[in-house]
C-alpha positions, 0 to 999 in steps of 0.5 A, spaced: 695 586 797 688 587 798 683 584 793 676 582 792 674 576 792 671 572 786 663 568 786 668 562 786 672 564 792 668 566 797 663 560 796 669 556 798 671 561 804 665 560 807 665 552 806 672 552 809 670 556 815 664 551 816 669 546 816 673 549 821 667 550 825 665 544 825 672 542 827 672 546 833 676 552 831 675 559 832 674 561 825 674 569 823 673 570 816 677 576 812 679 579 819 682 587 820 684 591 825 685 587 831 681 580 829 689 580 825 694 577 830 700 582 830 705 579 827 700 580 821 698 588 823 705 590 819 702 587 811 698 590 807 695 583 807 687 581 809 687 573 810 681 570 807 680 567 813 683 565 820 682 559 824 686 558 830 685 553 836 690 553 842 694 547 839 694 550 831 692 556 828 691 557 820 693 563 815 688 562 810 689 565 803 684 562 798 685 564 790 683 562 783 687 561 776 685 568 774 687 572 780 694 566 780 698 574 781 697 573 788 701 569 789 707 572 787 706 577 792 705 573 798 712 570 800 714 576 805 707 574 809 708 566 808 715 567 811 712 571 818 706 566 818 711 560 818 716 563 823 711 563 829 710 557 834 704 554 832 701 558 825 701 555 819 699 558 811 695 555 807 693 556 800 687 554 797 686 554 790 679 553 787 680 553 780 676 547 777 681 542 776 680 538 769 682 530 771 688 528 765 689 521 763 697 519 764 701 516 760 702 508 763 710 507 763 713 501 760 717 499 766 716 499 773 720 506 776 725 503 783 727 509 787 735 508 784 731 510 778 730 516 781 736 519 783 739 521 777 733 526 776 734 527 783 742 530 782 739 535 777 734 538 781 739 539 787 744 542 782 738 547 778 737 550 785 743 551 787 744 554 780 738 558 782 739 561 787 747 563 785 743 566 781 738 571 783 732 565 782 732 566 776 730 559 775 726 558 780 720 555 775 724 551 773 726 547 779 719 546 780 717 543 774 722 539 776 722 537 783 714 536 782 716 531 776 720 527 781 715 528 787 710 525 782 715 519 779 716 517 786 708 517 789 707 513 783 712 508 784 709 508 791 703 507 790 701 503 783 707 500 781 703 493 782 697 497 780 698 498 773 690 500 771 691 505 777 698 509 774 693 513 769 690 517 776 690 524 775 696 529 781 689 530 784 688 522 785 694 521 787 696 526 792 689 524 795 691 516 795 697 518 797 695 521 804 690 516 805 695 510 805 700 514 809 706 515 804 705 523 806 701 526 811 694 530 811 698 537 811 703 535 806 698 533 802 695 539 803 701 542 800 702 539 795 695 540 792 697 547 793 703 546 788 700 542 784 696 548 782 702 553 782 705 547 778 699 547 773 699 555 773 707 557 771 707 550 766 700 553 763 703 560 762 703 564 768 710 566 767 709 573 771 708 568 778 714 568 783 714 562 786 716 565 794 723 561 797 718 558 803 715 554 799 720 552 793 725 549 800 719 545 802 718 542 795 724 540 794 726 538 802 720 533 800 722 531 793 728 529 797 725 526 802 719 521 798 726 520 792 730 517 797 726 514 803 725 508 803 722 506 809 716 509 805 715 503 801 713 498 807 706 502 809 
């Protein structure tokens, strides 16, 4: 699991680590040895960088469209970083993410419009899991259309010359209108590139359980939370 870094990559471990500096982090990049926590020492895992303050601390992988093969092989190391109090795992994908126009929709979307999608989710992750995961990418094709469906509703269904926005756009609009917090935010950029790479070809991607739970807790959640129309 140890891995050179492209140009692209470590420009943008170095950007992340001034960022976290200037936030008052203690920030070690591609840390070894003992600079790794313990619960790290058992992988064969080389973090791109580690940010840690006394209320949180941060496990940070940062990857690319070719090297979207990484992903794959950190599930076991996601699950150790979630498990610890006060540790969280962050992927950074630094591809350059190409705007795309969206279809505007005809009629405004209601959440009741939402739950028949939503079933179906729910029934494909149950049909995948008693099934090995073997389709694991489809449910989050699908969980991430509905994500995506209820964000828009959330936010433009009175704006419809904003409907067009790219996923990129409407996650960023999203945190900051307080539909969804900075660190889900952060997640689903993540997912999106995820999203964007299996629904691109990248068939050999394994999308670890950690974060397929946290998709679908989240599609779940914006498709049927009501008290988030009121922000």
């Amino acid at each position: 699991m140890i891995r050179s870094n492209t140009k692209r990559e470590r420009a943008k471990i170095r950007e992340l680590a001034h960022d976290y500096q200037s936030k008052g982090f203690r920030v070690s990049i591609a840390p070894k040895g003992k600079a790794l926590p313990p619960f790290l020492r058992q992988f064969e895992f080389l973090p791109d960088l580690i940010a840690t303050s006394k209320g949180k601390s941060y496990v940070v992988e940062v990857s690319s469209r070719d090297t979207a093969e990484r992903l794959r092989e950190l599930s076991r190391v996601v699950e150790a970083i979630e498990d610890k109090q006060g540790w969280e795992f962050i992927l950074v994908m630094t591809n350059p993410r190409t705007p795309e126009a969206m279809p505007v929709l005809d009629t405004a979307l209601t959440l009741e419009d939402l739950q028949a999608p939503l079933a179906q989710v729910k029934s494909l992750a149950t049909i995948s899991a008693d099934s090995g995961h073997k389709y694991d990418h489809a449910v989050l094709l699908a969980a991430w259309a509905v994500i995506e469906a209820a964000l828009r509703m959330y936010l433009y269904d009175n704006k419809p010359k904003k409907q067009g926005r790219s996923p990129r756009s409407l996650v960023r609009d999203a945190v900051m209108y307080g539909f969804i917090t900075a660190s889900e935010g952060r997640f689903l950029d993540s997912v999106a590139e995820l999203r964007n790479s299996i629904a691109h070809g990248a068939v050999t991607v394994t999308v670890s359980e950690v974060i397929l739970n946290k998709v679908l807790s989240l599609c779940d959640s914006l498709a049927r939370d009501l008290g988030r129309n009121d922000a």
